[in-house]
DSSP file (Angstrom, degrees, kcal/mol; ACC not computed):
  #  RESIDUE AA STRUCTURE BP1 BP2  ACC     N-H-->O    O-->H-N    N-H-->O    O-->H-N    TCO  KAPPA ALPHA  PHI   PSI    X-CA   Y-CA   Z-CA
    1    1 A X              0   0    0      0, 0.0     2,-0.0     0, 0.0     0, 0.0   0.000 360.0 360.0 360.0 139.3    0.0    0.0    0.0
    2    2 A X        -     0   0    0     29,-0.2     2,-0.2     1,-0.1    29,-0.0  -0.121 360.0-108.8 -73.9 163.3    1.1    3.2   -1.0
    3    3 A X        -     0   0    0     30,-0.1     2,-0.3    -2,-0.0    30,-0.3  -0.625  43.9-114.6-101.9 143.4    1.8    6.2    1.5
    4    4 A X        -     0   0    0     -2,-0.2     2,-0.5    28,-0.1    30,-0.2  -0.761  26.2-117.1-101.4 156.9   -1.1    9.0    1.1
    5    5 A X  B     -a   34   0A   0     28,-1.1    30,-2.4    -2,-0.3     2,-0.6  -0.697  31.4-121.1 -95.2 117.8    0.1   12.1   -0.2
    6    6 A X        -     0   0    0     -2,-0.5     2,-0.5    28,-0.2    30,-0.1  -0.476  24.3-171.5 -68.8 127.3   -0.6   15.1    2.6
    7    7 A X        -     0   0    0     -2,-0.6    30,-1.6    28,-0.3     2,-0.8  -0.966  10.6-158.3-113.6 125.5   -2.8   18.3    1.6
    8    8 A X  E     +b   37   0A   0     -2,-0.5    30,-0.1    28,-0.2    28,-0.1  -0.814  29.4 156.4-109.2  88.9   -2.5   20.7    4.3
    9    9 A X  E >   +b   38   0A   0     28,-2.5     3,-1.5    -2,-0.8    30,-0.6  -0.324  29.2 161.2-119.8  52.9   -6.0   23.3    4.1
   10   10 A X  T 3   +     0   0    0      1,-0.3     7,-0.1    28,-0.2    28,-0.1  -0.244  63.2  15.0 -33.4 146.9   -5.6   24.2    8.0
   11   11 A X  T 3  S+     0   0    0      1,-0.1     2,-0.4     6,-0.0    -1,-0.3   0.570  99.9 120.8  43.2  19.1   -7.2   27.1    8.8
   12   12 A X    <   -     0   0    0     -3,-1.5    27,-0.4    28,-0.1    28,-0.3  -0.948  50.7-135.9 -98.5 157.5   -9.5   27.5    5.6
   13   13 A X    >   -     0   0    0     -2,-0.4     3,-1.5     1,-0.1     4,-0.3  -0.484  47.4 -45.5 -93.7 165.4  -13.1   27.7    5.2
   14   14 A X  T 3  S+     0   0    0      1,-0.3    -1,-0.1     2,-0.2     3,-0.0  -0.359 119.8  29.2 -59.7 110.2  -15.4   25.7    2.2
   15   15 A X  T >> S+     0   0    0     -2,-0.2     4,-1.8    -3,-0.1     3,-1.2  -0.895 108.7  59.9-121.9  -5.3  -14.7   25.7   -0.2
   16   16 A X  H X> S+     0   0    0     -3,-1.5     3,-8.4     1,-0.4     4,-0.7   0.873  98.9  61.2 -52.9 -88.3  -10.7   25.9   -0.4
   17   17 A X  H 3> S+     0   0    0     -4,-0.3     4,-2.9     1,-0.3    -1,-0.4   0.655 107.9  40.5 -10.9 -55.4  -10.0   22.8    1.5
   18   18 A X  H <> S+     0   0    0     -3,-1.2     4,-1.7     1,-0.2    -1,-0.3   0.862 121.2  52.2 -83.6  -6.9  -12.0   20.1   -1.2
   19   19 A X  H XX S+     0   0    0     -3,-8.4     4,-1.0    -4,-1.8     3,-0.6   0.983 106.2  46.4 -81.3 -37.9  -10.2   22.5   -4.2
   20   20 A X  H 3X S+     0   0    0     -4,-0.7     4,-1.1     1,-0.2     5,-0.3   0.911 115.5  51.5 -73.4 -27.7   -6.8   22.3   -3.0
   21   21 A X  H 3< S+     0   0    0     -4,-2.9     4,-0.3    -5,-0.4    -1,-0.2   0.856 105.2  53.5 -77.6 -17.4   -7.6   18.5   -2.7
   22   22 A X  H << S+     0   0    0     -4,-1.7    -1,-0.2    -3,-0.6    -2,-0.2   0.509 109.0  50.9 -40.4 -38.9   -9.0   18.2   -6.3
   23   23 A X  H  < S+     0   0    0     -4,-1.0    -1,-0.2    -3,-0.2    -2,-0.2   0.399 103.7  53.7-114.3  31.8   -5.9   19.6   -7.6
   24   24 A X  S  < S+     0   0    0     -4,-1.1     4,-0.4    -5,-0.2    -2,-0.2   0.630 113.7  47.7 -79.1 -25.7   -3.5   17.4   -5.8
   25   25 A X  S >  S+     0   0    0     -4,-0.3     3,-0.7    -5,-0.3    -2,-0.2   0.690  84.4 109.3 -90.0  -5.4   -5.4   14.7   -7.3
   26   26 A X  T 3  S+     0   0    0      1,-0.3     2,-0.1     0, 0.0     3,-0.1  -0.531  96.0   7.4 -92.3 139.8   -5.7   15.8  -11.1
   27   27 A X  T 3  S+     0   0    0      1,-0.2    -1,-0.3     0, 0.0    -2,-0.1  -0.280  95.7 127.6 114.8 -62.9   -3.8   13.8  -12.9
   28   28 A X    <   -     0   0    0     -3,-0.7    -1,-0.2    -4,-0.4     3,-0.1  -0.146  67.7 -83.4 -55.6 140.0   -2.6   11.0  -10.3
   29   29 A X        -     0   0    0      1,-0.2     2,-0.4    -3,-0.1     3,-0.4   0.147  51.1 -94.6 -16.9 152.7   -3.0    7.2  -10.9
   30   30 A X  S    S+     0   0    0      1,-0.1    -1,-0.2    43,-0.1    45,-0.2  -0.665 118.0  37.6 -45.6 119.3   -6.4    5.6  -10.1
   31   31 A X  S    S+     0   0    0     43,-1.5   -29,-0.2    -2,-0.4    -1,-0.1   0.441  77.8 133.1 108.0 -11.4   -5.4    4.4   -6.5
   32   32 A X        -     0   0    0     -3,-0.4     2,-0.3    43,-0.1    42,-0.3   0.130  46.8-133.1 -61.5-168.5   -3.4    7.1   -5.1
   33   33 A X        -     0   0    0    -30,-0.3   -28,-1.1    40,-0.2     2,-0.3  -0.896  16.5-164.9-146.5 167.6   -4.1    8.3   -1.6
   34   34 A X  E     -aC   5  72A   0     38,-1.4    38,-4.0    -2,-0.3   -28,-0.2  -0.901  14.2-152.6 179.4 137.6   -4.5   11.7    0.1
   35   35 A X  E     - C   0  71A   0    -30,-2.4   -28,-0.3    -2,-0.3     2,-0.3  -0.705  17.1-171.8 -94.1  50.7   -4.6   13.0    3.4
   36   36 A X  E     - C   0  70A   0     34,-1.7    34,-0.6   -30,-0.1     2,-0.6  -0.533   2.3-168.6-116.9  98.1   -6.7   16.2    3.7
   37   37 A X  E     +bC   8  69A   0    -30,-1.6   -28,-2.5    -2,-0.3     2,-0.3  -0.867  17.5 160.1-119.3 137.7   -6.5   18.0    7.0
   38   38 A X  E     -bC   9  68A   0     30,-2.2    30,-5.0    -2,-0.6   -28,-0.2  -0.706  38.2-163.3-155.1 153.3   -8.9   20.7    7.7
   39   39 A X        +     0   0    0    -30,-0.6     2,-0.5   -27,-0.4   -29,-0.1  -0.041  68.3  97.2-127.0  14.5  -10.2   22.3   10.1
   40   40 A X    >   -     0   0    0    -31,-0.3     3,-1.5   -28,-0.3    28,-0.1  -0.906  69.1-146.2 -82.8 119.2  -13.1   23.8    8.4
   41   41 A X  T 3  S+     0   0    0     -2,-0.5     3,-0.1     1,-0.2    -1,-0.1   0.467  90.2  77.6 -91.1  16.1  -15.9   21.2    9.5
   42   42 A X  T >> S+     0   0    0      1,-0.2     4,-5.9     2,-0.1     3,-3.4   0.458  75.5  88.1 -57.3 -19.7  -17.8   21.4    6.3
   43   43 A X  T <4 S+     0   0    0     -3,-1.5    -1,-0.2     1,-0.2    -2,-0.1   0.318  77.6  60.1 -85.5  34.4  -15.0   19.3    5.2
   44   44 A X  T 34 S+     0   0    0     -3,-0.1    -1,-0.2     3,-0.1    -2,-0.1   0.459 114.8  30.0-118.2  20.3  -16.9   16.4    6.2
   45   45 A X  T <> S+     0   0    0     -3,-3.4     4,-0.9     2,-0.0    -2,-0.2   0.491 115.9  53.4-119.6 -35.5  -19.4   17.0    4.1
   46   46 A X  H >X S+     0   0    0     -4,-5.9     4,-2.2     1,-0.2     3,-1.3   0.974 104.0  53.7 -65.6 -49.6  -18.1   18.6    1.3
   47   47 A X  H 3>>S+     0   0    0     -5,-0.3     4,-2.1     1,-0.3     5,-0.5   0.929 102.7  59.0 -73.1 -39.6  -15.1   16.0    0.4
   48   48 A X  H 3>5S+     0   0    0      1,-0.2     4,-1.1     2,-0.2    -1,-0.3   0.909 106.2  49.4 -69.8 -18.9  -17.5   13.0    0.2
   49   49 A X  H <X5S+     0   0    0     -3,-1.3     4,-1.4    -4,-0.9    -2,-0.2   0.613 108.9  49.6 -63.9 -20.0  -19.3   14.8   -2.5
   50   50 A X  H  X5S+     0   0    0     -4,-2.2     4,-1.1    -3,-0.2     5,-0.3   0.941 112.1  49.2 -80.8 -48.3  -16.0   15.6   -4.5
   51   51 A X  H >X>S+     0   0    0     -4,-2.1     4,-1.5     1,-0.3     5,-0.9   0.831 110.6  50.6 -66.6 -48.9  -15.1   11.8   -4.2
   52   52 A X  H ><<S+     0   0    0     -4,-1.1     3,-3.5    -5,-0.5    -1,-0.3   0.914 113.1  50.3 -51.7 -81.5  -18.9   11.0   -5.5
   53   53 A X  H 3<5S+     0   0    0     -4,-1.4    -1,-0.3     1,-0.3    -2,-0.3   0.629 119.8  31.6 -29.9 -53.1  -18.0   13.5   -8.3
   54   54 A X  H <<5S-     0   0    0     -4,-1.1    -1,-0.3    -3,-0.7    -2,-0.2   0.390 110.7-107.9 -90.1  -7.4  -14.6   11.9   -9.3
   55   55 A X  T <<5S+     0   0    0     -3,-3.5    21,-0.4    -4,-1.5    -3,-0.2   0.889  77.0 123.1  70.7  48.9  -15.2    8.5   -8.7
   56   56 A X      < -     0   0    0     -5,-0.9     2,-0.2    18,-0.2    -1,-0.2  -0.494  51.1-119.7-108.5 178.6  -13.2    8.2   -5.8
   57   57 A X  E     -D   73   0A   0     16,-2.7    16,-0.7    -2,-0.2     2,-0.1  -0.980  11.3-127.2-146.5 167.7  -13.8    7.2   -2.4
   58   58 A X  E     +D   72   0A   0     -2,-0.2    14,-0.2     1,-0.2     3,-0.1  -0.578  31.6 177.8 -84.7 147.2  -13.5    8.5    1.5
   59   59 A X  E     -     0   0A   0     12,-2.6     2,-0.3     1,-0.4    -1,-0.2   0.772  66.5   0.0 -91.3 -74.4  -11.2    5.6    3.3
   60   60 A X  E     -     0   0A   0     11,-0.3    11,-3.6    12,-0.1    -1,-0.4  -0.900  54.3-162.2-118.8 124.0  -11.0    7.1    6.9
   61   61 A X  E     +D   70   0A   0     -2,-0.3     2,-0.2     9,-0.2     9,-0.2  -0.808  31.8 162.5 -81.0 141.5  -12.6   10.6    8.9
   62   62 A X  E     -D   69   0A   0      7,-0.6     7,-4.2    -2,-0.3     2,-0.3  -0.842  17.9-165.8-152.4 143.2  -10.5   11.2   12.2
   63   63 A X  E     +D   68   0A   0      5,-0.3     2,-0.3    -2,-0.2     5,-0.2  -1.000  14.8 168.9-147.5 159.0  -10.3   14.0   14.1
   64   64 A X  E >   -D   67   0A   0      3,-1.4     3,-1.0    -2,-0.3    -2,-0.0  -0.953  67.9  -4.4-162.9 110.7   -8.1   15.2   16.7
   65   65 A X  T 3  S-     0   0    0     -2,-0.3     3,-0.1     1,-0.3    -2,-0.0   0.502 129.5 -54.8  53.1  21.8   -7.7   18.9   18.3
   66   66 A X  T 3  S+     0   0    0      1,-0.2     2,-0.5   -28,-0.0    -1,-0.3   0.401 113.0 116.8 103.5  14.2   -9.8   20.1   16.2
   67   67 A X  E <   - D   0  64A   0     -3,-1.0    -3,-1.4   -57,-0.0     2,-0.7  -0.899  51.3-143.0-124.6 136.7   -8.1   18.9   12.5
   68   68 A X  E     -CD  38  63A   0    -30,-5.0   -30,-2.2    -2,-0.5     2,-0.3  -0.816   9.1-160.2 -84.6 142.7   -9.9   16.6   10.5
   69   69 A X  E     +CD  37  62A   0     -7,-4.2    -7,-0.6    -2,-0.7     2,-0.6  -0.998  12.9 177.5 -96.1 122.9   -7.8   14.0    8.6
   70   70 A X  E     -CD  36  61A   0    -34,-0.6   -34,-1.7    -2,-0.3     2,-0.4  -0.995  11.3-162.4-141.3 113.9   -9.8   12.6    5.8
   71   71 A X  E     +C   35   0A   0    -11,-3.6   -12,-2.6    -2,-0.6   -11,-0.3  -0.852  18.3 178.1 -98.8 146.6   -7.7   10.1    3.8
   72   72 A X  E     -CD  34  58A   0    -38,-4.0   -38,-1.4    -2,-0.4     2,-0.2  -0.589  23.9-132.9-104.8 177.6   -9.1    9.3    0.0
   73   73 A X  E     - D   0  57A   0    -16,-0.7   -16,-2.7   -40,-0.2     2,-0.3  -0.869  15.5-134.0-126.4 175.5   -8.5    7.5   -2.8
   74   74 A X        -     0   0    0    -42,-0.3   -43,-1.5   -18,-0.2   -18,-0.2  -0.585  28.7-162.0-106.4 156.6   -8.6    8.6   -6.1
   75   75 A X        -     0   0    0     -2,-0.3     2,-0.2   -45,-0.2   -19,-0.2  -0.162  43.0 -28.7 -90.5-159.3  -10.6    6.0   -8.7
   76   76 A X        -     0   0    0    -21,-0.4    -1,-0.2   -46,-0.1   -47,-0.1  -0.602  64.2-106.5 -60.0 132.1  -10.6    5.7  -12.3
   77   77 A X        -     0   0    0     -2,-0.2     2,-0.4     1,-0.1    -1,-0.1  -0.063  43.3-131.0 -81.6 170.5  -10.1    8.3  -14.3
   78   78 A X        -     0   0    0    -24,-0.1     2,-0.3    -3,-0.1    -1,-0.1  -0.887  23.4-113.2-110.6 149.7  -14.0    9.1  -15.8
   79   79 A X              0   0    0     -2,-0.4     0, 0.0     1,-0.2     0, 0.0  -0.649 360.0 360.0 -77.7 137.8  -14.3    9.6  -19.6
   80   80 A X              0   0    0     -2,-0.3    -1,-0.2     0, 0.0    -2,-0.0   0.430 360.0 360.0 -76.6 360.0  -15.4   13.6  -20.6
């Protein structure tokens, strides 16, 4: 298993956090991983609607002083 790639949107509010994680992912293999830690706690609604969108999915929510860690992975890419 691969090591998930950290995206660090600390301190921002919704929408930044699920964009900056959308474009760590463009691009990347079907399977990669990502680590998204937020402390906005719309990202724990918003990010399972980008994964829906991209055909990805959430593996793990944890949260811990107040930062969420929301690991993905990314799926197949989808055809235009």
């Amino acid at each position: 298993m691969t090591e998930a790639v950290t995206v660090d949107a600390r301190g921002h509010r919704c929408p930044v956090p699920s964009l900056r994680l959308r474009k760590a992912m463009e691009g990347q293999a079907a399977g990669s991983r990502f680590a998204l830690l937020a402390t906005d706690p719309m990202a724990r609604i918003d990010v399972p609607f980008l994964m829906q969108d991209v055909g990805g999915k959430v593996l793990s929510v944890e949260e811990a002083d107040g930062v969420l860690t929301i690991t993905v992975e990314t799926g197949a890419a989808r055809p235009d």
